[in-house]
C-alpha positions in Angstrom: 7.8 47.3 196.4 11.7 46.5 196.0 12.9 43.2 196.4 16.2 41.5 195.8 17.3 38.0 194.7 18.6 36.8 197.5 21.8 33.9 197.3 21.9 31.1 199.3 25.2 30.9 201.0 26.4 27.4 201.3 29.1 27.1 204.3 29.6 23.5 204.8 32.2 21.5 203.3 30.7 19.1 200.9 27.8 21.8 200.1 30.3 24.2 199.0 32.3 21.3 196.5 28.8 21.1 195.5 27.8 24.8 194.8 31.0 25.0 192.7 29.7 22.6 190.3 26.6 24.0 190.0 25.0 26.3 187.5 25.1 29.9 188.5 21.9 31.0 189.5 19.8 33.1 186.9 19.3 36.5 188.7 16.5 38.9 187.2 15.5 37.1 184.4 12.3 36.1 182.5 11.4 32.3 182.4 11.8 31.4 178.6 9.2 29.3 177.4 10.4 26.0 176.3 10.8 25.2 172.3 9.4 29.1 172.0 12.2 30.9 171.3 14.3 30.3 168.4 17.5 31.8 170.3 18.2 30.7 174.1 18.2 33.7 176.8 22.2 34.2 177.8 22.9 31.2 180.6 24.4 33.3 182.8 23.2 36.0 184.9 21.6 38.8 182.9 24.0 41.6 181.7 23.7 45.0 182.6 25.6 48.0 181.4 27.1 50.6 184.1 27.0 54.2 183.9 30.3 54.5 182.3 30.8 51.3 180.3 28.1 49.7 178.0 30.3 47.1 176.5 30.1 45.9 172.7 30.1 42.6 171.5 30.6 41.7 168.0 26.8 40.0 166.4 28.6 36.9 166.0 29.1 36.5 170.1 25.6 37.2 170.9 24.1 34.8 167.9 23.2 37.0 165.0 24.5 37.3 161.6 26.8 40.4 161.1 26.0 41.2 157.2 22.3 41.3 158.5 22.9 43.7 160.8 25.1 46.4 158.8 21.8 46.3 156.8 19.8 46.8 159.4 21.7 49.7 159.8 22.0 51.0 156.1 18.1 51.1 156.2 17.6 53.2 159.3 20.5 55.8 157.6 18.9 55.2 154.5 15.2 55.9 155.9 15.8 59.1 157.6 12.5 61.0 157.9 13.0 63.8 155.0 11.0 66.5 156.9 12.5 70.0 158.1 15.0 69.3 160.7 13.8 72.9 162.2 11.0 71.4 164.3 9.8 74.9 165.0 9.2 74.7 161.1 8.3 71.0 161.0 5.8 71.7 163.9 4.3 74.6 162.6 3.8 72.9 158.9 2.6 69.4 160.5 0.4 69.4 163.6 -0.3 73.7 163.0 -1.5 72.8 159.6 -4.9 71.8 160.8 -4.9 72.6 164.6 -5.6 76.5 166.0 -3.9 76.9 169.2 -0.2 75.6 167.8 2.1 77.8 169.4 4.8 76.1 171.3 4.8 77.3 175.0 7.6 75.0 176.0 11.2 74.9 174.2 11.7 73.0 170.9 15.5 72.5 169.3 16.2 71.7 166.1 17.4 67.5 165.5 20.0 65.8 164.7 20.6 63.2 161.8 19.2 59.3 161.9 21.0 57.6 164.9 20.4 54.7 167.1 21.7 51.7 168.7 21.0 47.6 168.5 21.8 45.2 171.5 21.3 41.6 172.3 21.5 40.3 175.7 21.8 43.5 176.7 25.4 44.1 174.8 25.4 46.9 172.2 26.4 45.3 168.7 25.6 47.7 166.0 25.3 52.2 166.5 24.6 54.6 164.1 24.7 58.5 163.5 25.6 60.0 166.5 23.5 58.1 169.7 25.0 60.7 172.2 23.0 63.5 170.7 20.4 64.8 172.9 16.9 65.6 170.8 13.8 65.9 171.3 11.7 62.6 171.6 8.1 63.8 172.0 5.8 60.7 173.1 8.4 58.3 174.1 7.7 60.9 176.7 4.3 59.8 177.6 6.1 56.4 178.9 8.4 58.3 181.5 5.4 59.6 182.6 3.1 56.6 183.0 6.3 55.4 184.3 6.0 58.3 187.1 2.4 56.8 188.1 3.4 53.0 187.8 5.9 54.0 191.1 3.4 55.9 192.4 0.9 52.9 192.7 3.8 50.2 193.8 4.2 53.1 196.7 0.4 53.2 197.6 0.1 56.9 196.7 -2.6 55.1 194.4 -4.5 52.2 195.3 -5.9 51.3 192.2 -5.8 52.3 188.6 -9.5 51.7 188.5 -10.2 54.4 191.1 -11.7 57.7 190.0 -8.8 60.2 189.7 -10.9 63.0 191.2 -10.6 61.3 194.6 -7.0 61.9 194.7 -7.1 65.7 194.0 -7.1 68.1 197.1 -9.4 71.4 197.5 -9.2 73.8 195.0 -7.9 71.4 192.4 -10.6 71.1 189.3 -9.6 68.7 186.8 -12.3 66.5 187.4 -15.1 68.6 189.0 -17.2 69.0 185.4 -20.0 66.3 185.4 -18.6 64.5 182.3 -15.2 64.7 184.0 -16.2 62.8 187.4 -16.6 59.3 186.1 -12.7 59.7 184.9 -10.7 56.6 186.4 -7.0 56.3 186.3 -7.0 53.7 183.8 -8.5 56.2 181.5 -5.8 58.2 181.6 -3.2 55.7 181.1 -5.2 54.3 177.9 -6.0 57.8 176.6 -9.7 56.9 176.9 -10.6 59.5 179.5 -12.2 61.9 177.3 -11.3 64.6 179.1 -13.1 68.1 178.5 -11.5 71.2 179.2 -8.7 73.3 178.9 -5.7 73.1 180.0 -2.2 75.5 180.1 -4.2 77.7 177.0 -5.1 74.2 175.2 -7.9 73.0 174.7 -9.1 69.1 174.4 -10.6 69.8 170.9 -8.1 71.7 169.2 -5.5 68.4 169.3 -6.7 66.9 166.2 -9.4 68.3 165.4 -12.2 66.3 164.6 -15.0 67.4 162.6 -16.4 68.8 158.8 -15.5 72.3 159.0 -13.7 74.2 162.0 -17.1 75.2 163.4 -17.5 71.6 164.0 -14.6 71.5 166.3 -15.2 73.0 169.9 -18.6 71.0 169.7 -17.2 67.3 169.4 -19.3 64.2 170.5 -18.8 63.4 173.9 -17.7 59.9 175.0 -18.1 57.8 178.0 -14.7 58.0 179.9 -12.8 54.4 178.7 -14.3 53.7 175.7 -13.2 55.7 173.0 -9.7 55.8 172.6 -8.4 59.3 171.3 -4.5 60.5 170.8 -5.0 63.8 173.2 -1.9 65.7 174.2 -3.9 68.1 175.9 -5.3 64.9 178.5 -2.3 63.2 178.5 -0.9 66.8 180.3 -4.5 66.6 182.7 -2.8 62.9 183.4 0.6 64.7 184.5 -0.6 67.6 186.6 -3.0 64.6 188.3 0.4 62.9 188.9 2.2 65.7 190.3 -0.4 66.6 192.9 -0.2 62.7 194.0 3.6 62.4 194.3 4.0 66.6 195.5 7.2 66.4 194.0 8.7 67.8 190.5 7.9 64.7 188.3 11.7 65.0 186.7 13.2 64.4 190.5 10.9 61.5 190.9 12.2 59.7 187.7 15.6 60.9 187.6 15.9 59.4 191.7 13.7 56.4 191.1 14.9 55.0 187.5 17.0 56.9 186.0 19.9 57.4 187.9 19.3 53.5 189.3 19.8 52.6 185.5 23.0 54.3 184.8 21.4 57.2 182.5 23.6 60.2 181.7 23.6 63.1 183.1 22.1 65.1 179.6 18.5 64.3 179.5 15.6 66.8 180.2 12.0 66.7 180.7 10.5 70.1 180.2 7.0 71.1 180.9 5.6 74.6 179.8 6.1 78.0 180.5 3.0 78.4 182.1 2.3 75.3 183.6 3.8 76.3 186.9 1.9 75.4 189.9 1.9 75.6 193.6 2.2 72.8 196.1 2.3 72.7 199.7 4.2 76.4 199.3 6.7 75.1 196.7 6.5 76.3 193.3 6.5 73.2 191.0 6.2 72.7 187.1 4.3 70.3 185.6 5.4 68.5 183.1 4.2 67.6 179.1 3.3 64.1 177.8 5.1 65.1 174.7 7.0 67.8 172.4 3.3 68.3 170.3 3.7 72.3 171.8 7.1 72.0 173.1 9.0 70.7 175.6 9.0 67.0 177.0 11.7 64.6 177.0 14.9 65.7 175.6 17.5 62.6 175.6 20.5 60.9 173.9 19.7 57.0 172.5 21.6 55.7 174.9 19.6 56.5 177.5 16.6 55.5 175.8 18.0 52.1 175.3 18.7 51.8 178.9 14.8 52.9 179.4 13.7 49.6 177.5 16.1 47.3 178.7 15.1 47.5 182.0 11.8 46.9 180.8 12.9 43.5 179.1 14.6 43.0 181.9 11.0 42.9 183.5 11.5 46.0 185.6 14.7 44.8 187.2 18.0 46.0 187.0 21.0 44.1 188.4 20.0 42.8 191.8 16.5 45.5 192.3 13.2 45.6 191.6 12.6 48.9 190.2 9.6 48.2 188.7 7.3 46.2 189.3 6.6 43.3 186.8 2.7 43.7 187.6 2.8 47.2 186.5 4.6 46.2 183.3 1.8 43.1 183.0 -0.8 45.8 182.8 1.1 48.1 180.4 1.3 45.3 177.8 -2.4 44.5 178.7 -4.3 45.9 175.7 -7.7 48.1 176.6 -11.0 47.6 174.9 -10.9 50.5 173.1 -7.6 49.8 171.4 -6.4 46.2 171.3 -2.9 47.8 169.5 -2.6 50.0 172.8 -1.8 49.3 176.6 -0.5 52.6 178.8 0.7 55.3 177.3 3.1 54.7 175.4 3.0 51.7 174.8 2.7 50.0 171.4 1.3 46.8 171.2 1.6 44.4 168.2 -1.2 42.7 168.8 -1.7 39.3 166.6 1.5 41.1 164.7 -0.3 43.6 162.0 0.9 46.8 163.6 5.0 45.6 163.1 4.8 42.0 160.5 8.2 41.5 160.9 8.2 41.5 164.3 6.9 39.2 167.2 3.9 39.7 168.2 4.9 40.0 171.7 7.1 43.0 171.4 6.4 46.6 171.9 7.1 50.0 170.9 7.3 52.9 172.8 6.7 55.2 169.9 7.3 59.5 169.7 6.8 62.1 166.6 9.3 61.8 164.2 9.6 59.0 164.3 11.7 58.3 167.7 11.4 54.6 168.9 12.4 52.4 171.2 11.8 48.2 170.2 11.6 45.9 172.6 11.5 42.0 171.8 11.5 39.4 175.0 11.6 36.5 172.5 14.9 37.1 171.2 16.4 39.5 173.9 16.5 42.2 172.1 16.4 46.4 172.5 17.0 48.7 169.9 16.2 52.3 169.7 16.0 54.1 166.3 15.5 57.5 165.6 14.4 59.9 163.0 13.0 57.5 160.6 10.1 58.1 158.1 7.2 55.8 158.2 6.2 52.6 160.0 6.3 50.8 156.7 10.1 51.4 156.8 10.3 51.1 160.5 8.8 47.6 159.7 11.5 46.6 157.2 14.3 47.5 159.6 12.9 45.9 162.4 12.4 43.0 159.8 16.4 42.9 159.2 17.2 43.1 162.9 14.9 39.6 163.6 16.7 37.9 160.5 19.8 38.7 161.8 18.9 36.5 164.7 20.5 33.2 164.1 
């Protein structure tokens, strides 16, 4: 499902005087709504960074207000999250606090300090703390990997994200063989609303927080109708990658690595991990799957940069340069909120529906949000990526955010 813009050559003499004259044409860029955005989309082509050379421009150049920025980025140094910078502690005194099961059985590594980066138009124009720091980024995770299955449906490995998942699992494979598991539709998964029941890689569905009186209450939760109850599950978020590893039979890291990441210019440094016993075997290749998250270890470990390069292809609606990589639909349905979440499309993707989630911030953006906090805000109204990590509460996140819009001219 890649297409290209394609440019009309003009050979003839007075069509080529004319062409000249011309504006360029827009290549791989939204349609801005007129009178809707307070700052016009760049009137040239869109620009994107290459692997080696993200150029900076000053705010000025790209229409914001520099003295609004720098505090922008005083707050997100200011803001740092104050927990143990030991995750194995922070983990272990967080999450293991309430949840049995806790041990990390994939690798954890102790983070950096705040860090992060602002662009506009796709040009970097403020960084902080040190973005070339590889770290952990837990859930931002869960979007690589509904990433994995977007490619897989523009492919037609899956037909339709309202098809039951079990029909695309071969003999001998039982993630969805229990009764209650059957009725469990790819757009379950995606929405964390499949209610999954089970255990999976020693974890089971119940012990992710916890949900009941008294611990007793725990293993014996209320069962829900798969996509209507919308629960944060690492446990079925894992069920969602193994189920996209058997579709694409290939190492869910080679996928995105060959399909987006290398396309996008990321580095070389990032690494999805899964678990050290979440090896499996596929037609006679031994294959791990991989985590939605660092919750017990492992997931996505990756510098800011590349995390900005993740969202702006996103604002750039999936394309990069001249190439579809993916598809605007897919990214339609992402953003489209489910009915048991309105503040929630695919995992992970934040929605600020009606703006109450982020009040400083359109109501169109998103955030693709990770433990932590890691986060990566993306605004289509004003153009605008920024990735911030390590900061303490939303409410904080919020007021950043907040400074970063007012900066907007």
């Amino acid at each position: 499902m890649v297409s290209g813009v394609r440019r009309l050559a003009w050979t003839a003499g007075l069509l080529s005087l004319l062409i000249v004259s011309a504006p360029r044409p827009v290549v791989a860029q939204r349609q801005a709504a007129p009178a809707k955005r307070p700052a016009p989309a760049p009137a040239e082509s869109p620009y994107f960074p290459g692997r080696f050379d993200w150029q900076h421009k000053t705010p000025a150049e790209v229409g914001m207000d520099a003295a609004t920025v720098d505090e922008a980025v005083k707050l997100a140094i200011a803001y740092e999250n104050p927990s143990n910078k030991d995750l194995t502690i922070d983990l272990a005194t967080t999450f293991g606090g309430r949840e049995p099961y806790d041990t990390p059985i994939g690798p954890v590594k102790a983070r950096g300090a705040a860090n992060g980066l602002i662009t506009r138009h796709g040009y970097i124009v403020a960084e902080w703390g040190d973005p070339k720091r590889v770290d952990m980024t837990f859930s931002v995770t869960k979007t690589f990997l509904t990433t994995t299955i977007g490619l897989a449906w523009q492919r037609g490995l899956i037909r339709d994200v309202m098809d039951y998942a079990r029909d695309y699992m071969p003999p001998g494979v039982d993630l969805f063989e229990a009764p209650h598991n059957q009725k469990i539709k790819w757009d379950d998964l995606l929405r964390q609303t499949s209610d999954w029941q089970g255990t999976l890689w020693g974890k089971p569905d119940w012990a992710d927080r916890p949900e009941g009186e008294k611990p007793s209450d725990w293993p014996n939760r209320v069962l829900h109708e798969p996509g209507t109850h919308y629960k944060y599950n690492d446990t079925r978020v894992n069920v969602m990658a193994l189920a996209a590893l058997e579709v694409w039979r290939r190492p869910l890291p080679d996928v995105l690595r060959e399909e987006i990441m290398n396309p996008i210019g990321a580095s070389s440094t990032w690494r999805w991990f899964g678990y050290e016993n979440s090896w499996v075997e596929i037609d006679g290749h031994k294959m791990q799957s991989m985590t939605g998250g660092g919750h017990w270890g492992g997931g996505m470990f990756i510098n800011a940069y590349d995390m900005a390069r993740f969202g702006y292809l996103f604002l750039r609606d999936g394309k990069w340069n001249d190439r579809e990589i993916v598809s605007p639909k897919w990214i339609a349905m992402a953003r489209t909120p489910g009915p048991a979440n309105k503040d929630y499309g695919f995992a992970n993707w934040f929605l600020n529906t009606d703006g109450k989630p982020l009040p400083s911030a359109p109501a169109s953006s998103v955030t693709f949000r990770g433990n932590g906090q890691n986060i990566v805000y993306i605004d289509w109204d004003h153009d605008i990526v920024a990735v911030i990590r390590w900061i303490g509460t939303t409410k904080q996140l919020d007021e950043v955010i907040g400074k970063i819009e007012a900066a907007v001219k």
